[in-house]
ROMARSE-453268 format. One record per residue (C-alpha): residue number from 0; residue in one letter; x, y, z. Coordinates in Angstrom, 3 decimals, padded with zeros to 6 digits, always signed. Layout:
// ROMARSE-453268
- NUM/A/X/Y/Z
...
// end
This chain:
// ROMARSE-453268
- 0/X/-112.556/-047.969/+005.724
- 1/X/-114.193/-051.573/+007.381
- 2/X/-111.974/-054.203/+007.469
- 3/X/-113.289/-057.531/+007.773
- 4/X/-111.310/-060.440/+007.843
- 5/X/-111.629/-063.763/+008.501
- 6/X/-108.778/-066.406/+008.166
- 7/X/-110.234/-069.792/+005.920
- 8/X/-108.007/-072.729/+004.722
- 9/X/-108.284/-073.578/+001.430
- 10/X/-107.187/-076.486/-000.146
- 11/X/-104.975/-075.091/-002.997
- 12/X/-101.399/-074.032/-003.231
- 13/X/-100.329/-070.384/-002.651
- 14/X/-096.342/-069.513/-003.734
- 15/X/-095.377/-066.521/-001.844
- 16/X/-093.607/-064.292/-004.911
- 17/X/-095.135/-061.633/-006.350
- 18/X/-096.346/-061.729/-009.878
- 19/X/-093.095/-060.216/-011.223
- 20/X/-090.900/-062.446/-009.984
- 21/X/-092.446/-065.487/-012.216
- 22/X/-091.397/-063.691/-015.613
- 23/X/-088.674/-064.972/-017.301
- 24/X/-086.745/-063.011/-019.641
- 25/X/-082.941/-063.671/-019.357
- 26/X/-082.810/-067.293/-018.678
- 27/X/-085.670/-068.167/-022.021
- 28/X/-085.820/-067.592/-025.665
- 29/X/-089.342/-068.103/-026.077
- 30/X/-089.593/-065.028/-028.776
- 31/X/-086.327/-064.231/-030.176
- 32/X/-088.240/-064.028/-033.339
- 33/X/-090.464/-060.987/-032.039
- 34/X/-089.956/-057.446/-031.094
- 35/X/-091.950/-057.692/-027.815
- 36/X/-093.634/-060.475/-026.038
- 37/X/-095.507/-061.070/-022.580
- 38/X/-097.160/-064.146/-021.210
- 39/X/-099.697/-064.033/-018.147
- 40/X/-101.902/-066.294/-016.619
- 41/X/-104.857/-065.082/-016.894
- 42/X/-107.158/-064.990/-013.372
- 43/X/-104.042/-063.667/-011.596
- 44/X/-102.125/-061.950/-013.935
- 45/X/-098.996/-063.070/-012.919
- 46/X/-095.866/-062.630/-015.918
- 47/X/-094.631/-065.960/-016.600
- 48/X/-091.894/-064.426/-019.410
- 49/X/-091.549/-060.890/-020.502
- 50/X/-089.645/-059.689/-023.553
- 51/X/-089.860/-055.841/-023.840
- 52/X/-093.272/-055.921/-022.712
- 53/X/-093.288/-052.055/-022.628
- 54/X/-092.149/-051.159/-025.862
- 55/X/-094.558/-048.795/-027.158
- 56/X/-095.657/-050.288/-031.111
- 57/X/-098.487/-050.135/-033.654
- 58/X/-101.085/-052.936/-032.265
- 59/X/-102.455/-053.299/-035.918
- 60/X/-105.881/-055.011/-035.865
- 61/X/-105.127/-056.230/-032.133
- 62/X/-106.856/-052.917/-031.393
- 63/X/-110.093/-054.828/-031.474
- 64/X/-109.291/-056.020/-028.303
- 65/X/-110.596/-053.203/-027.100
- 66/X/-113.423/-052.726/-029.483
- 67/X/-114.823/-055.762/-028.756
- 68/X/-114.340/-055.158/-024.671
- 69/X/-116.346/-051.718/-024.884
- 70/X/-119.002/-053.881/-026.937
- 71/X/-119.226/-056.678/-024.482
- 72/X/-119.429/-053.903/-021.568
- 73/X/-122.437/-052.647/-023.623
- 74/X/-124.507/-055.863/-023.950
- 75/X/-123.463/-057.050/-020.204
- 76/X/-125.358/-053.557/-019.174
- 77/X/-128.168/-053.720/-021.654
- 78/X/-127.352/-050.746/-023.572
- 79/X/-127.230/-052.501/-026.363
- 80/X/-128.870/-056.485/-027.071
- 81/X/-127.361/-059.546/-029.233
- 82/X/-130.682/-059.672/-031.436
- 83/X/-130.352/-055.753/-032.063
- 84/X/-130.320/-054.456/-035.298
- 85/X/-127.359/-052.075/-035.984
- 86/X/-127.582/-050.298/-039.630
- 87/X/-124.223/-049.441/-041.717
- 88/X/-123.821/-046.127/-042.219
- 89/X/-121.840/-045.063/-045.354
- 90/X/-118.624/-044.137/-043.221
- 91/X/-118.684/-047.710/-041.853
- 92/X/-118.980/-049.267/-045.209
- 93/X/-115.825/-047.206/-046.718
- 94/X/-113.645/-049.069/-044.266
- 95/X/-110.405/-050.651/-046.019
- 96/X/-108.158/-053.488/-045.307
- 97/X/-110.208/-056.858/-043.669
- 98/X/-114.063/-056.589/-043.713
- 99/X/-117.140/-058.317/-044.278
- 100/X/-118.450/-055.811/-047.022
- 101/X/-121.151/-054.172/-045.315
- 102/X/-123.247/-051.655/-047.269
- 103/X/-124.274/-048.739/-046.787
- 104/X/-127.775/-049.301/-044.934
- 105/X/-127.276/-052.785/-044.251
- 106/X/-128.232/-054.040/-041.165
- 107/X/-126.822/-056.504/-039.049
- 108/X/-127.569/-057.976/-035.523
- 109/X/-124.560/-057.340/-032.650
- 110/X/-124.306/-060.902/-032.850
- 111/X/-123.258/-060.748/-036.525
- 112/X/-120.943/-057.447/-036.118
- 113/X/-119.694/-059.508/-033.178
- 114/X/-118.700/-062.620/-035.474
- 115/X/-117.387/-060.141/-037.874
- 116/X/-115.022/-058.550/-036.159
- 117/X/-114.108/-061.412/-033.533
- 118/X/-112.870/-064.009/-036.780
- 119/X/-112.830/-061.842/-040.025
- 120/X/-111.202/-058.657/-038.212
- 121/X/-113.870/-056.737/-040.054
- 122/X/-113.010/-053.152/-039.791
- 123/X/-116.667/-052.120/-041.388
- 124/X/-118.188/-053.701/-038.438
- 125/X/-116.151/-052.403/-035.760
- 126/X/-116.781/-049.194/-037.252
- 127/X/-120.895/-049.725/-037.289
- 128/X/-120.697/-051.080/-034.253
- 129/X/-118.503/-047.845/-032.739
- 130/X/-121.065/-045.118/-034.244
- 131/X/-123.785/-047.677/-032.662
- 132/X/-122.460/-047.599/-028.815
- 133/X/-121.152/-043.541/-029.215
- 134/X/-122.933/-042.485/-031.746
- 135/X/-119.777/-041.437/-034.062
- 136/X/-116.009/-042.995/-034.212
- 137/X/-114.734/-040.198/-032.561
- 138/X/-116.896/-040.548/-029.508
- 139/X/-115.865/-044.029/-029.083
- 140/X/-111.967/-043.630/-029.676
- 141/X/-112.501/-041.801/-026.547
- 142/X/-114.361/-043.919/-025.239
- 143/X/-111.584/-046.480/-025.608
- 144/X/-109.193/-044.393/-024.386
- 145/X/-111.033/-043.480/-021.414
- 146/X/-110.735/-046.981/-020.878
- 147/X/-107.075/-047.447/-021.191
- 148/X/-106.985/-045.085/-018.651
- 149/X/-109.202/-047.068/-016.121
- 150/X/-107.119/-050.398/-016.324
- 151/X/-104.195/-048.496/-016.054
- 152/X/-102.552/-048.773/-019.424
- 153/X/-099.918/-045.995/-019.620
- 154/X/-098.255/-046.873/-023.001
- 155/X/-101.660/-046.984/-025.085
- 156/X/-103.503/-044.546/-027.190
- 157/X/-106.074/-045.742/-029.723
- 158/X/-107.091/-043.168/-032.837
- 159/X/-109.936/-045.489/-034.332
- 160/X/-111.418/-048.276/-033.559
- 161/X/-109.901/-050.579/-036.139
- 162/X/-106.244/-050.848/-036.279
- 163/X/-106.055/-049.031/-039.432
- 164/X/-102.420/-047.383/-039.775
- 165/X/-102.447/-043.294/-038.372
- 166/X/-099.532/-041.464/-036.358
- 167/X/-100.098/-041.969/-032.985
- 168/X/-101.774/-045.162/-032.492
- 169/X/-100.068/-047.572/-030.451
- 170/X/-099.821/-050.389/-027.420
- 171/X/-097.233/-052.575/-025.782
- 172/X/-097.162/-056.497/-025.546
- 173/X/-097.907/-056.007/-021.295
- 174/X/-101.317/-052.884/-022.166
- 175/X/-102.870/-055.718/-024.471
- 176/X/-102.609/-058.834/-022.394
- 177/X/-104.020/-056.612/-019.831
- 178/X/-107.140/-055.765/-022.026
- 179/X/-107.773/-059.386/-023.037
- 180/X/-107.260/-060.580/-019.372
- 181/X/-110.234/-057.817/-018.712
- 182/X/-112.123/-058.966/-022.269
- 183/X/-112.317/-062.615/-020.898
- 184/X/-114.248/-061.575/-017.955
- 185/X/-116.957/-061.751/-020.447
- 186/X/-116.212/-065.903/-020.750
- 187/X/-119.121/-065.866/-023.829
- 188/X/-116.580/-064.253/-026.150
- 189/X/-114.830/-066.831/-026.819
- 190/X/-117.832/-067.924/-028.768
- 191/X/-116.759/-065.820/-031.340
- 192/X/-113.317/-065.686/-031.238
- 193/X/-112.870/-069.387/-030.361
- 194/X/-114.349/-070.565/-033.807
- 195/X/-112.270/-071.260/-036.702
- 196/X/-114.918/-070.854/-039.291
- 197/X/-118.662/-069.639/-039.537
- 198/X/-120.778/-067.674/-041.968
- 199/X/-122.957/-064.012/-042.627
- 200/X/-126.171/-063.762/-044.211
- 201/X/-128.503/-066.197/-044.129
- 202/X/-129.744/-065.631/-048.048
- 203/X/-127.263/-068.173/-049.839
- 204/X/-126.768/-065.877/-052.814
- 205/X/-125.137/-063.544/-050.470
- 206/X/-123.426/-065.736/-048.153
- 207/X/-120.230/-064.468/-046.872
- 208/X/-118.133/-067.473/-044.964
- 209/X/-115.816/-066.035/-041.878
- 210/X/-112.594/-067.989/-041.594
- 211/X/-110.447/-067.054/-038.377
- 212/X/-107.214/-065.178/-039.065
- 213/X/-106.213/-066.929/-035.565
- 214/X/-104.980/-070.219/-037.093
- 215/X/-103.791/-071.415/-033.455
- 216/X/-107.619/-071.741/-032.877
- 217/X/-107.573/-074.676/-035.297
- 218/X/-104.597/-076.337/-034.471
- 219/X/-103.741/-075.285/-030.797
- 220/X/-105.812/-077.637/-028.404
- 221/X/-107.055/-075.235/-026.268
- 222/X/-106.641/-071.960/-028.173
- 223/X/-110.106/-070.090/-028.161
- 224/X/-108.846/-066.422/-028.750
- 225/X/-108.064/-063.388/-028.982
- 226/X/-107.030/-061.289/-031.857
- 227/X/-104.297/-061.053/-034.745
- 228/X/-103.007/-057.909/-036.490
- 229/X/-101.279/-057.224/-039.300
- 230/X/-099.516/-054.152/-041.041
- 231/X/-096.572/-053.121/-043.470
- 232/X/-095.729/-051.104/-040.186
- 233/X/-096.970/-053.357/-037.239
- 234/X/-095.736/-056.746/-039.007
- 235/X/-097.248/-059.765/-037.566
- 236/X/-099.137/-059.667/-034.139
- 237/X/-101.100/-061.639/-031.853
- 238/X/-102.759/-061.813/-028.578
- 239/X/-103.600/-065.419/-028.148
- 240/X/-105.206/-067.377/-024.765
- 241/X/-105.574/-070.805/-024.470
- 242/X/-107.102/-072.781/-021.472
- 243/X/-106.228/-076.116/-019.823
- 244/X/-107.837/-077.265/-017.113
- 245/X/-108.053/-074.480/-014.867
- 246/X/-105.595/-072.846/-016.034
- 247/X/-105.923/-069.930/-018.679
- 248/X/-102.798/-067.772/-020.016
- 249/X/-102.700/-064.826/-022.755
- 250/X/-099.314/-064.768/-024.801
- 251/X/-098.531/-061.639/-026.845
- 252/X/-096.359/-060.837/-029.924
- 253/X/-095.304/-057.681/-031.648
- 254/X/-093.275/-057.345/-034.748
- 255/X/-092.548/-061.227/-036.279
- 256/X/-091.465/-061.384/-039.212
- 257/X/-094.067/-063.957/-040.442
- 258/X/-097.281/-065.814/-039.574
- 259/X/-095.622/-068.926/-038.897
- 260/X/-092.661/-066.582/-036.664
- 261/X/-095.511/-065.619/-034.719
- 262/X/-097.339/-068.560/-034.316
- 263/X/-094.454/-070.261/-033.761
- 264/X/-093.660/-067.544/-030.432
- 265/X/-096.965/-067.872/-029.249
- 266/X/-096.741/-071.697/-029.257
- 267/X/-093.613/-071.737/-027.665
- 268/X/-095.061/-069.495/-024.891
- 269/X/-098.373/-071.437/-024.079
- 270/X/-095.885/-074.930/-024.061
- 271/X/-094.104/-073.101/-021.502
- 272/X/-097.264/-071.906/-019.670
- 273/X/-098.981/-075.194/-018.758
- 274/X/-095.659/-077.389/-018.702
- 275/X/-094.605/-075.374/-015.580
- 276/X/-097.696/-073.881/-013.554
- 277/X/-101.066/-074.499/-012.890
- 278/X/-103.953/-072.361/-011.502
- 279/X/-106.023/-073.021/-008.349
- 280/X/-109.283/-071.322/-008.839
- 281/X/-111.213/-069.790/-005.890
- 282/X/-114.231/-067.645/-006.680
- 283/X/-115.757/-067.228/-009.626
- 284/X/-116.835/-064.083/-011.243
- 285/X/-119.925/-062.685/-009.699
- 286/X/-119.593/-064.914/-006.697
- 287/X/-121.196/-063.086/-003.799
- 288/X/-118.468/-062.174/-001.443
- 289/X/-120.428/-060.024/+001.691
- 290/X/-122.938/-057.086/+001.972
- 291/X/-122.626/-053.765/+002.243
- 292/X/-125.827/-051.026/+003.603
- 293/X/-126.710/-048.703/+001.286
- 294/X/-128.232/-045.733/+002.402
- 295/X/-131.565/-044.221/+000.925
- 296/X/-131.959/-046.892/-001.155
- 297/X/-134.749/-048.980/-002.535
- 298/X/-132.898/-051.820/-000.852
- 299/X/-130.821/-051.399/+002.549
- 300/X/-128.285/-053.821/+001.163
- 301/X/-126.304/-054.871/-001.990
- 302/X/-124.189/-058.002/-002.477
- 303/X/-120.415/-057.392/-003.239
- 304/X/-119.225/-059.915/-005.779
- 305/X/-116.372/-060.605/-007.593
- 306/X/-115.572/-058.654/-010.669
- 307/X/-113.084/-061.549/-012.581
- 308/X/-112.264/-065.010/-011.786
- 309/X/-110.453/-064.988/-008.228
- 310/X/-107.264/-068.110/-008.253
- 311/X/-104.086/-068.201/-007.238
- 312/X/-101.324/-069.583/-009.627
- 313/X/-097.959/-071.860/-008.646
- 314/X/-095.378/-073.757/-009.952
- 315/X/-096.514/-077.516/-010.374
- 316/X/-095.866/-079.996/-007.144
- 317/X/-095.914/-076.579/-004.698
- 318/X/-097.258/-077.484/-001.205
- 319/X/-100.719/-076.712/-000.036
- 320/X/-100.873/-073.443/+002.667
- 321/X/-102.889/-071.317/+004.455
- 322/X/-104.561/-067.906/+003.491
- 323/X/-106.928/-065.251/+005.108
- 324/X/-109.410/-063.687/+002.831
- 325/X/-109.866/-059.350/+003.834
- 326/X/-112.641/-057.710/+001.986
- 327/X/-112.182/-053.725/+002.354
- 328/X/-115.376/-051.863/+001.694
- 329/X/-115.383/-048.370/+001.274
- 330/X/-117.963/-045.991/+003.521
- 331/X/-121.298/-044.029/+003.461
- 332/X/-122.245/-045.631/+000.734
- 333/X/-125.877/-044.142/-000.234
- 334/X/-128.138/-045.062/-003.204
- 335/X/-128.300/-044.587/-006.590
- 336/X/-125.930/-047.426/-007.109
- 337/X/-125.170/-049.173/-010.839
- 338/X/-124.816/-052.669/-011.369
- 339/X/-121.094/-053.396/-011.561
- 340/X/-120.040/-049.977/-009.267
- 341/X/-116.958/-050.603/-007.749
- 342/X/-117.136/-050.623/-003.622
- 343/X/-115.026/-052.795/-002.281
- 344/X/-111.650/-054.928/-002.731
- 345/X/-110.869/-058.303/-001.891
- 346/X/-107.587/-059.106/-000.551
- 347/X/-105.904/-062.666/-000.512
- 348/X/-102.909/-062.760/+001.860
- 349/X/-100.245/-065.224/+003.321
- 350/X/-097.815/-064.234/+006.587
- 351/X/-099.450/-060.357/+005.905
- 352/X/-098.482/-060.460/+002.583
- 353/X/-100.901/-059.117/-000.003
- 354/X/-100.587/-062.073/-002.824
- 355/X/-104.081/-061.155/-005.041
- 356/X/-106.464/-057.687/-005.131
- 357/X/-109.291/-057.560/-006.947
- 358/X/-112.311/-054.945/-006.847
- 359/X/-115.527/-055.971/-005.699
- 360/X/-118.703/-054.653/-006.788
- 361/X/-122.259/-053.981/-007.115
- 362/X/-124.690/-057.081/-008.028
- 363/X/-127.346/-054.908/-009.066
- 364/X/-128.602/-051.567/-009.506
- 365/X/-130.203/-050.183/-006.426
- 366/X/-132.091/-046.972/-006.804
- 367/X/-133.048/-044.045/-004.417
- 368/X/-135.965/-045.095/-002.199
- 369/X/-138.961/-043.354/-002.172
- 370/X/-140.603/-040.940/+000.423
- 371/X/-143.155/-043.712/+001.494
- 372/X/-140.514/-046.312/+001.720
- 373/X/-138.699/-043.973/+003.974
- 374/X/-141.245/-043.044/+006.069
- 375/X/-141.967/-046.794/+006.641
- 376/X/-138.373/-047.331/+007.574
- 377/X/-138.432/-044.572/+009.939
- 378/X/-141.767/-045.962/+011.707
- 379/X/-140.162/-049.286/+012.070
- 380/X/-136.982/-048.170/+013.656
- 381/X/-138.962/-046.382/+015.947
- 382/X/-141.593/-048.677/+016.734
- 383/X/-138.656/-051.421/+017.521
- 384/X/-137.078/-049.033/+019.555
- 385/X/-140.371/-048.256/+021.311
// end
């Protein structure tokens, strides 16, 4: 692989532990009222307090977390559009616990499923939206778990799309903050999940009004997320971010007893968060990083950009330092590429010390050149070479 690397000062602090060594698990009791707990900063991911972050557990309607990642993947590739119309089938519409009351045939934008599943936990839309993307439930289950396999998540497996109880479906506090720290790449979510209160169907006789089961989003400063969940099983859950300044963080909690145990955790966590560190942002997402060639393509290069939010996170009054910046690319790359194709990974170090990866990719599609586009090529190289 091509290494290039290039040393740049940057005027932000960089603390030279690795992201395990900020949790705190021992020395705080920020969720003695919960069966399992994490807090991250978001952009880095570092764990600012773990409390059996591993603990495999029934996610409840937190599970949309991933639902609503797989749907967000969908619009930011234009399979699927906000305006789109998405029609209930009569599966969708048989869908128990929290729901918007779809029926059968009823049509909806993705912007509407979106609102109803981001602050009424509808499990009729998630369902209309899952046949929409796969084209059944089942389809997409796998889809999601396909998923949880890409980021990495070892202790999830997802049987529907809702949260609905059913042997076998189940996260940890540390799988979930890592699936809303990859949901809020897409930054426009929390335009749904961030509002406290909004409304379906525009006829007033049929008016349904969406208040957020999230009550931190109301009385949080801050809070614009993600997702609560609730069974006789799970008890009370959450997966909450909030954002200060630059600084974002996503707490987690299995198992309280109560919603005011669990907002009560969460609070707790996100005090703890922004009393003690703060974030130093570097690149945002999609900022253009280098080039790469691309062989056979319509276009001899693509732009690598970042994939998430790039920052580095300390504890408050740290000193200012020195980093290089490495972007690894891989080889031979030849055309067709995708928008989003992974092909590179940027590397933030201090004293050779890797202190942030993150994958790079594609800007934009590139597709195979043609024969005439070729054959020009060929007559220019040799015509310069002449």
């Amino acid at each position: 692989m091509r290494r290039l690397l290039s040393c740049i000062t940057l005027l932000m602090m960089l603390f030279t532990i690795s992201p395990s060594v900020f949790a705190q698990e021992s020395t705080l009791n920020l969720a003695d009222q919960a069966k399992s707990a994490v807090l991250i900063e978001r952009d880095t991911g570092n764990i600012l307090y773990d409390k059996n972050s591993d603990e495999q557990l029934p996610p409840a309607s937190m599970t949309k977390i991933m639902t609503m990642l797989l749907i967000m993947e969908a619009l930011d590739t234009g399979k699927i559009k906000m305006d789109e119309k998405v029609r209930t089938s009569e599966y969708a519409a048989s869908m128990g616990g929290s729901q918007i009351f779809l029926e059968t045939g009823e049509e909806m934008t993705v912007e509407e499923m979106l609102k109803g599943i981001a602050i009424a936990s509808g499990n009729d839309a998630s369902v209309a939206m899952a046949e929409r993307i796969s084209g059944s439930e089942e389809e997409f289950v796998q889809k999601m778990n396909d998923k949880a396999k890409e980021l990495g998540l070892k202790n999830t497996q997802f049987k529907n799309p809702t949260g609905l109880p059913e042997p076998d479906h189940y996260s940890t506090a540390q799988d979930m903050a890592l699936m809303a720290k990859e949901l809020l790449k897409y930054e426009e979510i929390t335009n749904f999940t961030g509002k406290y209160e909004d409304y379906l169907r525009e006829d007033t006789d049929k008016r349904f009004w969406l208040v957020n089961t999230n009550r931190l989003v109301k009385f949080y400063p801050g809070v614009d997320g993600v997702k609560t969940g609730f069974t006789n099983e799970a008890k009370y859950c959450l997966t909450a971010t909030a954002k200060k300044g630059n600084m974002r963080v996503i707490a987690v909690v299995f198992g309280a007893s109560t919603p005011k145990d669990r907002n009560a955790q969460v609070t707790k966590m996100l005090d703890y968060a922004f009393s003690q560190y703060e974030t130093h942002p570097l690149f945002e997402r999609n900022h253009v990083v280098s080039k790469l060639n691309v062989s056979k393509g319509s276009e001899k290069q693509v732009n690598l950009v970042t994939s998430e939010p790039i920052s580095v996170l300390t504890k408050k009054g740290e000193g200012v330092e020195d980093v290089t910046q490495e972007v690894v690319m891989k080889k031979d790359i030849k055309a067709p590429l995708k928008q989003g194709d992974e092909l590179g990974t940027l590397i933030l170090k201090k004293n050779d010390k890797v202190m942030v990866e993150s994958p790079l990719v594609a800007e934009k599609e590139i597709s195979d050149a043609s024969w005439w586009t070729l054959f020009q090529r060929v007559m220019g190289d040799f015509t310069k070479s002449s």
